[in-house]
C-alpha positions as CSV (number, residue, x, y, z in Angstrom):
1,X,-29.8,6.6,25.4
2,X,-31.1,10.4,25.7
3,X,-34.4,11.1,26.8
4,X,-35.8,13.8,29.1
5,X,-32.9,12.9,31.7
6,X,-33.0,15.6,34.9
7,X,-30.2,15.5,37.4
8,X,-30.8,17.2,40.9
9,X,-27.8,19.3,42.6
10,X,-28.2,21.5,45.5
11,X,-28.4,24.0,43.1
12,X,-31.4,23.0,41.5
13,X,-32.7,20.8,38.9
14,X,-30.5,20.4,35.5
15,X,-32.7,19.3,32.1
16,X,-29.7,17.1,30.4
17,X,-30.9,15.0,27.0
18,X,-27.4,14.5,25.3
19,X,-25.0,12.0,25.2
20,X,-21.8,12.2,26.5
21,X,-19.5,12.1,23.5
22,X,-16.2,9.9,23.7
23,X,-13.2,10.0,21.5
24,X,-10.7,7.4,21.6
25,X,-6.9,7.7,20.2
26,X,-4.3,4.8,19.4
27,X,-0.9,5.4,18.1
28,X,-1.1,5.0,14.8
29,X,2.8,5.8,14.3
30,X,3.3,2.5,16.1
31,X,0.9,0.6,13.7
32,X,2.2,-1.8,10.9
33,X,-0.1,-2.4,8.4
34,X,-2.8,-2.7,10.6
35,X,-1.2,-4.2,13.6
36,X,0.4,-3.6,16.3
37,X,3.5,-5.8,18.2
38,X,4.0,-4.2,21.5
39,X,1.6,-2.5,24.6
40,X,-0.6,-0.4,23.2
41,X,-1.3,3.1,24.6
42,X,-4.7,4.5,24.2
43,X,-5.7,7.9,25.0
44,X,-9.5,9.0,25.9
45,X,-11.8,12.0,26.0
46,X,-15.1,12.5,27.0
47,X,-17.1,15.3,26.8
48,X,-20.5,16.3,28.3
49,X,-22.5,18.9,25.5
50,X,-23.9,21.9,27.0
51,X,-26.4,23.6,25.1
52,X,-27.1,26.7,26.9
53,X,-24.6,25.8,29.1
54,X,-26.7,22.8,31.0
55,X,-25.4,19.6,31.7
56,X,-25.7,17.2,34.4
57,X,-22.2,16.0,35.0
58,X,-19.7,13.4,34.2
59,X,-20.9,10.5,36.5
60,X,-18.6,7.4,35.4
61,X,-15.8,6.9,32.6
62,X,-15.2,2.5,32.4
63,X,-13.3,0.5,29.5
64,X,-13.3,-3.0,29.0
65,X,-10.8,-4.8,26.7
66,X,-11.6,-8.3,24.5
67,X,-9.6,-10.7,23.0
68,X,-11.5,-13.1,20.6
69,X,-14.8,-12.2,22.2
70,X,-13.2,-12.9,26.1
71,X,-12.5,-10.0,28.4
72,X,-9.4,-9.9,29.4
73,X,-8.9,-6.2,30.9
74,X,-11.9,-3.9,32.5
75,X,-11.3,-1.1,35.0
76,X,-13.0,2.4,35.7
77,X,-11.3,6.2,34.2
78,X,-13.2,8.2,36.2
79,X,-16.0,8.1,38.8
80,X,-18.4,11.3,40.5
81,X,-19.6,10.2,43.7
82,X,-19.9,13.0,45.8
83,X,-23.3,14.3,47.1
84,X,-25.3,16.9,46.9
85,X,-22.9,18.4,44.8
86,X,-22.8,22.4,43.6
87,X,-23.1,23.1,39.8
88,X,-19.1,23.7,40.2
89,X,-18.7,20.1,41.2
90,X,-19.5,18.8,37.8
91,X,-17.0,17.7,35.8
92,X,-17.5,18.8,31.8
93,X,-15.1,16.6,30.5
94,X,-12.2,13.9,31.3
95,X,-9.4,14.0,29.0
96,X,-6.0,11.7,29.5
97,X,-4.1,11.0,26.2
98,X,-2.7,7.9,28.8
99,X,-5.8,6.4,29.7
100,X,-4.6,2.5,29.5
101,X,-2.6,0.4,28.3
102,X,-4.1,-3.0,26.1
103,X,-1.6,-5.7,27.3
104,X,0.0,-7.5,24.0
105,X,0.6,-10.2,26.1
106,X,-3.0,-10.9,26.8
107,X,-4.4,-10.1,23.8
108,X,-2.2,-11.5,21.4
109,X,-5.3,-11.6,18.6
110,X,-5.8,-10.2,15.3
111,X,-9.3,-9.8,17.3
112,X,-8.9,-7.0,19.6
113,X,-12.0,-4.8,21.2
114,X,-11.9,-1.8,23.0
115,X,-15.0,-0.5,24.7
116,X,-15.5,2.6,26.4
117,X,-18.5,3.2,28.1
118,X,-19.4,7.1,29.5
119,X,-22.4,8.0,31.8
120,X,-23.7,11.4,32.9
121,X,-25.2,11.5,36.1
122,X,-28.2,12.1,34.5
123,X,-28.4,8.6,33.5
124,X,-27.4,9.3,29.9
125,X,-24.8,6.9,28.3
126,X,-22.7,6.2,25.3
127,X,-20.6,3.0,24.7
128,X,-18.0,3.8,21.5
129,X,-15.9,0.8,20.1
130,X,-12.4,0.3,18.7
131,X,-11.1,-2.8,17.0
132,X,-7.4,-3.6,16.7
133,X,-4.9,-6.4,16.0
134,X,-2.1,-7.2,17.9
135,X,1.0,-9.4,17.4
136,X,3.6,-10.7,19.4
137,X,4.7,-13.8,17.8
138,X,7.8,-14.3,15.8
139,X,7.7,-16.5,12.0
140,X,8.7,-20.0,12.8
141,X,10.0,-21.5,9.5
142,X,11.6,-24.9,8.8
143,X,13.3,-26.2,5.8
144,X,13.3,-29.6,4.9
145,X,14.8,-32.1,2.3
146,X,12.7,-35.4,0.5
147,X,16.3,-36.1,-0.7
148,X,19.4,-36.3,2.5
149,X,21.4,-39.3,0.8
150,X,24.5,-37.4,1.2
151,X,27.9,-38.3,-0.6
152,X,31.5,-37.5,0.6
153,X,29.4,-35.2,3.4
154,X,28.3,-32.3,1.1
155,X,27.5,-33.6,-2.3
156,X,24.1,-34.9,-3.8
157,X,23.5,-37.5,-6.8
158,X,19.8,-36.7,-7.0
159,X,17.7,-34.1,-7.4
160,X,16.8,-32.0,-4.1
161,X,13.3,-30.5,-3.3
162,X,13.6,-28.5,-0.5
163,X,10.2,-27.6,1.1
164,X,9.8,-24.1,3.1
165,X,7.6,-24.0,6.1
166,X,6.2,-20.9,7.6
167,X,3.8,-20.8,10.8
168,X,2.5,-17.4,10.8
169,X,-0.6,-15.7,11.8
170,X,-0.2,-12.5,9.9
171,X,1.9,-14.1,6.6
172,X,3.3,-12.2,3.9
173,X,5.1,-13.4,0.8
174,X,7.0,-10.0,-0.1
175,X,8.0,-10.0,3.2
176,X,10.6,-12.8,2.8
177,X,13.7,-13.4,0.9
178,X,15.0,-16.7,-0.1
179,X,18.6,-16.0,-1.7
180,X,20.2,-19.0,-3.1
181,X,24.1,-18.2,-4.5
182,X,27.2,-20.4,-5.0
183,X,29.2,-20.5,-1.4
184,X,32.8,-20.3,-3.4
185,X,32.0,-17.3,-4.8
186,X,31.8,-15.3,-1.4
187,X,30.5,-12.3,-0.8
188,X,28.7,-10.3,-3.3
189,X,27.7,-13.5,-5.0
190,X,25.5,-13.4,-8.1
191,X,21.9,-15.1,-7.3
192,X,21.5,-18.3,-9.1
193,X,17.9,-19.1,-10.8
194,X,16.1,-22.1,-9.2
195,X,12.8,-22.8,-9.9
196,X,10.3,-22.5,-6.8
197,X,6.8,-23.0,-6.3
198,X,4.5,-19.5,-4.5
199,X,4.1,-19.7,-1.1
200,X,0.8,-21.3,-0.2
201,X,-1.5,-22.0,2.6
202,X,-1.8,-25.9,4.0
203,X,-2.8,-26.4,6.9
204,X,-3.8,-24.7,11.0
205,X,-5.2,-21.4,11.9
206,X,-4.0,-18.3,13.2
207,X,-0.5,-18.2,15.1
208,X,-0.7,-22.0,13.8
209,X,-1.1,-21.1,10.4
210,X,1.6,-22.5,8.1
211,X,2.5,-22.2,5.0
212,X,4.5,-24.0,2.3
213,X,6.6,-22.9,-0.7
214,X,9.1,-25.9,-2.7
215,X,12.4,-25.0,-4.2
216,X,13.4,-27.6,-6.6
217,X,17.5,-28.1,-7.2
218,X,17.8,-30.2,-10.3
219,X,21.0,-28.4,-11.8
220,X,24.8,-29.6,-10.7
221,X,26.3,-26.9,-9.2
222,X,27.1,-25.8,-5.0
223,X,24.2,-24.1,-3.7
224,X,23.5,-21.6,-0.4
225,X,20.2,-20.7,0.9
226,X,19.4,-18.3,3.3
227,X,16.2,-17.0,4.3
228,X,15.0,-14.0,6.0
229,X,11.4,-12.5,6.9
230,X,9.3,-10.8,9.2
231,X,5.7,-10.9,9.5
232,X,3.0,-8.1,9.1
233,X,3.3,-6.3,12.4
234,X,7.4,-6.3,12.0
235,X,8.5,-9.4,13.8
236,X,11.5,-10.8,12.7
237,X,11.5,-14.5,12.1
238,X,13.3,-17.0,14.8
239,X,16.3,-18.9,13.7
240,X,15.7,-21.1,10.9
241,X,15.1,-24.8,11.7
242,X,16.0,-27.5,9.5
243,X,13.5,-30.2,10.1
244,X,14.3,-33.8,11.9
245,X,16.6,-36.3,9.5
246,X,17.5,-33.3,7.1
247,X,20.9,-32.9,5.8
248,X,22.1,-29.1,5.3
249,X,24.6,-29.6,2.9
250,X,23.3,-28.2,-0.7
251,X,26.1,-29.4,-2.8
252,X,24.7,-31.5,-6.3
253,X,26.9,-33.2,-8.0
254,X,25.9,-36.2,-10.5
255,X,29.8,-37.3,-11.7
């Protein structure tokens, strides 16, 4: 906080009431809709005012980085140590658009706090904050049958429901596709109309989170599904998993 905060250099005594004032900069180029999926870079400034030209000095420049309220990173910018220092000595300002770098790996969190803590050597302070989410993890998503009695390998008597299961932190709808298409017809296959329920939430919490969406397959006919998907921050799904016991073949036939 300011107050009537001297500072004495061999020069004399500096009168220094203001705050240092901090800027902080993330790469908002690398941001997906509000989150990041790599490193991020952060770049700092810090600048003593000087009304009248006064100012006591840049004493110390520390960060400290938090991931779900735990600190995970801390480490000092800058620090003034020398003494009896001229008015020459002081440093104005400290400026680095490469300050640090917030590890993804250890802060894997859609909770993410940056703190940035200045000090004059006049004793004044300033702590400025920046939240961010970060994440890493890929979708996991499983598919799964209530119906694998399978005739002749490939063909079904009964109807299908096929249940789609997504574990995803940061889960979007409109950012999957579920294409279903007759497998004789090849490429460029026309999409075939199968009624399915909207993704919804069930159960876990965040990288846990999953979510469940049910195709139902109650027509005859030869049937391909393929998924694809990413998450909010850009990560591509893993390789689809069918789940234990299920039987891939999509084929209903009821002769």
């Amino acid at each position: 906080m300011a107050g009537n905060q001297y500072y004495l250099s061999s020069d004399g005594v500096i009168l220094d009431q203001q705050n240092p004032e901090i800027h902080i900069t993330l790469p908002k180029e690398e941001e997906k809709n509000g989150h990041y999926k790599k490193d991020v870079g952060v770049g700092i400034s810090v600048t003593e005012p000087s009304p009248g030209n006064s100012y006591a000095g840049l004493k110390d420049v520390t960060y400290t980085v938090y991931r779900d309220g735990i600190e995970t990173q801390a480490g000092s910018l800058y620090h003034f140590s020398k003494e009896e220092p001229q008015l020459n000595d002081l440093k104005k300002s400290y400026d680095d658009a490469h300050a640090l770098t917030i590890l993804a790996k250890d802060n894997n969190s859609n909770d993410v706090l940056l703190k940035i803590k200045a000090v004059d050597n006049a004793g004044n302070q300033t702590v400025k904050e920046e939240r961010l989410s970060i994440d890493i993890t890929k979708p996991r998503v499983t598919l799964s049958f209530d119906n694998n009695r399978v005739e002749n390998e490939f063909y079904f008597k009964e109807n299908r429901t096929a249940t789609i299961t997504v574990e995803e932190r940061n889960f979007s709808e409109d950012a999957f596709k579920i294409l279903i298409t007759d497998p004789a017809e090849g490429k460029g296959a026309k999409l075939l109309e199968v009624e399915r329920d909207a993704f919804q939430k069930v159960s876990g919490s965040g990288d846990s989170t999953r979510w469940e969406s049910r195709l139902y397959f109650n027509k005859d006919g030869d049937y391909q599904l393929s998924i694809t998907g990413e998450d909010l921050a850009g990560n591509a799904m893993e390789e689809l998993v069918y789940a234990e016991g299920t039987q891939a073949a999509f084929g209903l036939y009821r002769g």
